[in-house]
BAZA-510729 format. One record per residue: residue in three letters; x, y, z of N, C-alpha, C in turn. Coordinates in nm, 2 decimals, always signed. Each point is the difference from the previous one (the first is absolute). Example, Ala and Ser with C-alpha at 12.3 -4.5 7.8 and 13.67 -1.06 7.14 Angstrom:
<recs>
res, n.X, n.Y, n.Z, ca.X, ca.Y, ca.Z, c.X, c.Y, c.Z
ALA, +1.32, -0.57, +0.78, -0.09, +0.12, +0.00, +0.09, +0.12, +0.00 .
SER, -0.04, +0.11, -0.07, +0.09, +0.11, +0.00, -0.08, +0.11, +0.08 .
</recs>
This chain:
<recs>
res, n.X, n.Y, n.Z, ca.X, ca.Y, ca.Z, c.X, c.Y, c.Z
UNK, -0.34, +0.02, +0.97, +0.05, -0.03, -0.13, -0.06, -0.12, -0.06 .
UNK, -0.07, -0.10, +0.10, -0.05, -0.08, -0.04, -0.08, -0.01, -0.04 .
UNK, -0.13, +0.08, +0.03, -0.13, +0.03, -0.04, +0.02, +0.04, -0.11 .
UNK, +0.13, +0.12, -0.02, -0.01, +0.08, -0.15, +0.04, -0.09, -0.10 .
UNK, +0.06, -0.14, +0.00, +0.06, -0.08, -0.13, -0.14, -0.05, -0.03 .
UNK, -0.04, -0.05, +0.13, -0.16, -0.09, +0.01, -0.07, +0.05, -0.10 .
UNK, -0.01, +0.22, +0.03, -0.09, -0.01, -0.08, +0.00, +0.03, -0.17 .
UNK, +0.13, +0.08, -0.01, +0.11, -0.03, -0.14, -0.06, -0.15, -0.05 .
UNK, +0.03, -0.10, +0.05, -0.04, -0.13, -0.06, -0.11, -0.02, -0.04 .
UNK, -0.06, +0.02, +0.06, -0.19, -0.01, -0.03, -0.03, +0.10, -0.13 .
UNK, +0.09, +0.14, +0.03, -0.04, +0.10, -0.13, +0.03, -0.07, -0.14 .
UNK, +0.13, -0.07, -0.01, +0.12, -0.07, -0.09, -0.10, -0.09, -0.06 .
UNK, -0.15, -0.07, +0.05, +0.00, -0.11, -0.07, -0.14, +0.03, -0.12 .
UNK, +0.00, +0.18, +0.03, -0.13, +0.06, -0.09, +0.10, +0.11, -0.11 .
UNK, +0.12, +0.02, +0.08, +0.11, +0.09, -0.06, +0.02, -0.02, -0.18 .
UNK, +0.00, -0.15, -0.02, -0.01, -0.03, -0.18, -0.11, +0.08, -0.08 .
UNK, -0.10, +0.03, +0.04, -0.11, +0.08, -0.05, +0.03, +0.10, -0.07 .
UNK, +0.13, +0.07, +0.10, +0.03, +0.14, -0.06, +0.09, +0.00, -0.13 .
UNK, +0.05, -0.12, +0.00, +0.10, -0.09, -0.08, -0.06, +0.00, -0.16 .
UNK, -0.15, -0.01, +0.00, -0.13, -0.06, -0.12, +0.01, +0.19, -0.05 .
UNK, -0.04, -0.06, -0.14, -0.09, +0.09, -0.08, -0.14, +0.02, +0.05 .
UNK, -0.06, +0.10, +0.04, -0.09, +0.01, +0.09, -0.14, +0.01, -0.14 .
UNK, -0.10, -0.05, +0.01, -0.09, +0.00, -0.14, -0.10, +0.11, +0.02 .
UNK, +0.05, +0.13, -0.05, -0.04, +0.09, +0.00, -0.10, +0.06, -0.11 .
UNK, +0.02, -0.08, -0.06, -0.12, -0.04, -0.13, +0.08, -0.05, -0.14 .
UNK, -0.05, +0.02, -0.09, +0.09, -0.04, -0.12, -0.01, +0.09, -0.14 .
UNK, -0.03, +0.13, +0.08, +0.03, +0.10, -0.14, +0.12, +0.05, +0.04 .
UNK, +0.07, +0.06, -0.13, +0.12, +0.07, +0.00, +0.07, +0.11, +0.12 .
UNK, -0.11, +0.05, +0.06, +0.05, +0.03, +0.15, +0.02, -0.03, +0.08 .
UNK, -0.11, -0.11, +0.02, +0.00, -0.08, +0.14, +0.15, -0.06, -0.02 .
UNK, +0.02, -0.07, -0.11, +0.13, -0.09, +0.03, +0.11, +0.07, +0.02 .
UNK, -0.01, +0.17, -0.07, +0.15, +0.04, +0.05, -0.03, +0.04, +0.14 .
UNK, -0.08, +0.06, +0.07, -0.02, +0.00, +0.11, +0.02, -0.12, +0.09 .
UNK, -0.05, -0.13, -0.06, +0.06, -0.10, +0.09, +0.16, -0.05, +0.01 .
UNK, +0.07, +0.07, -0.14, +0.12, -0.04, +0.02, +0.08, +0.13, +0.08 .
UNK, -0.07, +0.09, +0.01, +0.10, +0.13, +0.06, -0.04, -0.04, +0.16 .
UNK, -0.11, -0.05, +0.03, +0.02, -0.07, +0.14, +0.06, -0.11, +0.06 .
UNK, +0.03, -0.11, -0.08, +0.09, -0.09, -0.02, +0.13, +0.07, +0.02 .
UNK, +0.02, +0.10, -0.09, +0.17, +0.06, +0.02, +0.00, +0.06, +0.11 .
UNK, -0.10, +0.08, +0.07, +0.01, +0.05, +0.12, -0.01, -0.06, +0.12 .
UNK, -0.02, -0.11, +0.01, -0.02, -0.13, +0.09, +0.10, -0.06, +0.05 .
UNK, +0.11, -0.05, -0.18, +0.10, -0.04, +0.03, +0.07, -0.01, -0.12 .
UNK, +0.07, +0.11, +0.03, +0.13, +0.04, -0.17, +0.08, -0.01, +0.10 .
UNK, +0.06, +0.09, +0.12, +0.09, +0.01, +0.04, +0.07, -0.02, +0.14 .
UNK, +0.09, +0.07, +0.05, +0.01, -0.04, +0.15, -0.03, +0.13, +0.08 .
UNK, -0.10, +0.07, -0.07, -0.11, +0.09, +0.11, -0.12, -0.06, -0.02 .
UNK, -0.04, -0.08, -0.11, -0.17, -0.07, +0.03, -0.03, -0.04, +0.09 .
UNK, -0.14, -0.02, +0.01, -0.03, -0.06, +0.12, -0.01, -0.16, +0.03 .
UNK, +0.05, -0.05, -0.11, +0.02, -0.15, +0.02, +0.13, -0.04, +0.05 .
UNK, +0.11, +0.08, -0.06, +0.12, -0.03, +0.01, +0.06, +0.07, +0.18 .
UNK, -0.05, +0.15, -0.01, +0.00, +0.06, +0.16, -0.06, -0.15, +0.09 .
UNK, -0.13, -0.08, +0.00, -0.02, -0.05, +0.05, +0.07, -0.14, -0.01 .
UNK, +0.05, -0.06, -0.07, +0.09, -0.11, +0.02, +0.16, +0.02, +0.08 .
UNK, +0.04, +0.15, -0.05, +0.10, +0.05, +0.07, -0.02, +0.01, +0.18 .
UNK, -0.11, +0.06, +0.05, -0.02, +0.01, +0.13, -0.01, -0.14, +0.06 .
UNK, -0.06, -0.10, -0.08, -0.02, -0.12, +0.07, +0.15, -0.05, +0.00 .
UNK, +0.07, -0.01, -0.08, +0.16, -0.03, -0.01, +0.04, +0.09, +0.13 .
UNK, +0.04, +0.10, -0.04, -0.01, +0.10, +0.15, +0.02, -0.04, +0.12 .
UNK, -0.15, -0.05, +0.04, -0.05, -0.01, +0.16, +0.07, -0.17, +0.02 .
UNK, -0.01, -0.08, -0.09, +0.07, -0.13, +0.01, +0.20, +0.06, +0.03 .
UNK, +0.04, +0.04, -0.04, +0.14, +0.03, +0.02, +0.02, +0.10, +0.11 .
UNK, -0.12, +0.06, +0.03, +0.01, +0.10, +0.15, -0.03, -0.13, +0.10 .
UNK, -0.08, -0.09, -0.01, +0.00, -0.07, +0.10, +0.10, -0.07, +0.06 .
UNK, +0.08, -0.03, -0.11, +0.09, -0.12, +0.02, +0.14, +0.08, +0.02 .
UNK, -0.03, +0.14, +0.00, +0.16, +0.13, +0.02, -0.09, -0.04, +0.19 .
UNK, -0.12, +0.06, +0.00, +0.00, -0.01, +0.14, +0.01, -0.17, +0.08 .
UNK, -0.04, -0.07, -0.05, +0.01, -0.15, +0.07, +0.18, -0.03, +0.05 .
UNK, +0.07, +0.06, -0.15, +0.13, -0.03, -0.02, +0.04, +0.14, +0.16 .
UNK, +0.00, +0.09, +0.02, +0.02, +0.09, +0.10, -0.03, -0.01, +0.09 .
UNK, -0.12, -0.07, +0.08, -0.04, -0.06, +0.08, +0.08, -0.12, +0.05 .
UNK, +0.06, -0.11, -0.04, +0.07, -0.11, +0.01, +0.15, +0.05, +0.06 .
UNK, +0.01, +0.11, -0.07, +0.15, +0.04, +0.00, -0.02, +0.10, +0.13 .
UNK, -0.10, +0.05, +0.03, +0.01, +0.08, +0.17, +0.00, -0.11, +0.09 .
UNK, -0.08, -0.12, +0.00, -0.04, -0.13, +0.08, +0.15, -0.04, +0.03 .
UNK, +0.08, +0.00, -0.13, +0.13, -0.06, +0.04, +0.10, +0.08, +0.09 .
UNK, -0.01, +0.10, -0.06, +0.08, +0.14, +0.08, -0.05, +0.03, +0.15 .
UNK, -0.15, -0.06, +0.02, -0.01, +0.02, +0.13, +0.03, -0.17, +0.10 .
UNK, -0.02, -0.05, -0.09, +0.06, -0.13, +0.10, +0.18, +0.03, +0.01 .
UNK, +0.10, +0.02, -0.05, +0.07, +0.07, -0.05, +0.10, +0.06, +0.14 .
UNK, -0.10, +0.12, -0.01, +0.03, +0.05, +0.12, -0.03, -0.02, +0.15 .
UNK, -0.17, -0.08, -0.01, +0.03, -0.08, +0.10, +0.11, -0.06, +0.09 .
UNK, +0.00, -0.06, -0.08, +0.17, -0.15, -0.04, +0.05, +0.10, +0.11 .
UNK, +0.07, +0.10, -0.07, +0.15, +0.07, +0.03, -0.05, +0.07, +0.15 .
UNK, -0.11, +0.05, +0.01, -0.04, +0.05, +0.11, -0.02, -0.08, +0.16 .
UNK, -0.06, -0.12, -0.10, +0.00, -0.11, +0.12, +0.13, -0.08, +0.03 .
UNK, +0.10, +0.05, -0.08, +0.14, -0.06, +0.02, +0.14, +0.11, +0.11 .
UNK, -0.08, +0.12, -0.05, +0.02, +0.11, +0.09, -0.02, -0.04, +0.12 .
UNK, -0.10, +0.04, +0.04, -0.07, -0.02, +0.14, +0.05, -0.09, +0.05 .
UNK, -0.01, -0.11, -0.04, +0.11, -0.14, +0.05, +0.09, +0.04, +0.07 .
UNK, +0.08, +0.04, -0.09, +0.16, +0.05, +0.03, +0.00, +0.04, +0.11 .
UNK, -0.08, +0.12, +0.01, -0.02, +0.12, +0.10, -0.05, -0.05, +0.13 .
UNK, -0.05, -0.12, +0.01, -0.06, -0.05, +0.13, +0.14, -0.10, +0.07 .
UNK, +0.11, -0.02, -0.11, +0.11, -0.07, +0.05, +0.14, +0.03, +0.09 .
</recs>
């Protein structure tokens, strides 16, 4: 997961580009053309700017569900440890 933010990050810092009016020339086509790619870039929350800001949001809040999950089995198995090695105790008395 770490690799994938790494490389999310690296994408993110060319990602504004898609953001630009792209200079497709400057007659009456080119520019509606440049703004209907603009809109399709990023109008909404299926573009591809916005899908990609959302995944990066994403993989940050999946890490930290798994970091947070992980912590919480570490405890549950010391945990039971504890009670297991308190068992045994018992059991040898």
């Amino acid at each position: 997961m770490t690799q994938m933010q790494e490389r999310m990050s690296a994408l993110s810092q060319r990602i504004y580009l898609l953001q630009q009016v792209p200079k497709f020339g400057t007659d009456e086509y080119a520019k509606r053309a440049a703004v209907h790619f603009l809109v399709a870039m990023d109008s909404d929350d299926r573009s591809l700017v916005r899908v990609f800001y959302a995944t990066q949001e994403m993989l940050a809040s999946l890490r930290q569900a798994i970091k947070i999950a992980i912590s919480k089995y570490d405890a549950s198995e010391e945990a039971s440890t504890r009670a297991l090695t308190i068992f045994k105790d018992q059991e040898f008395r």
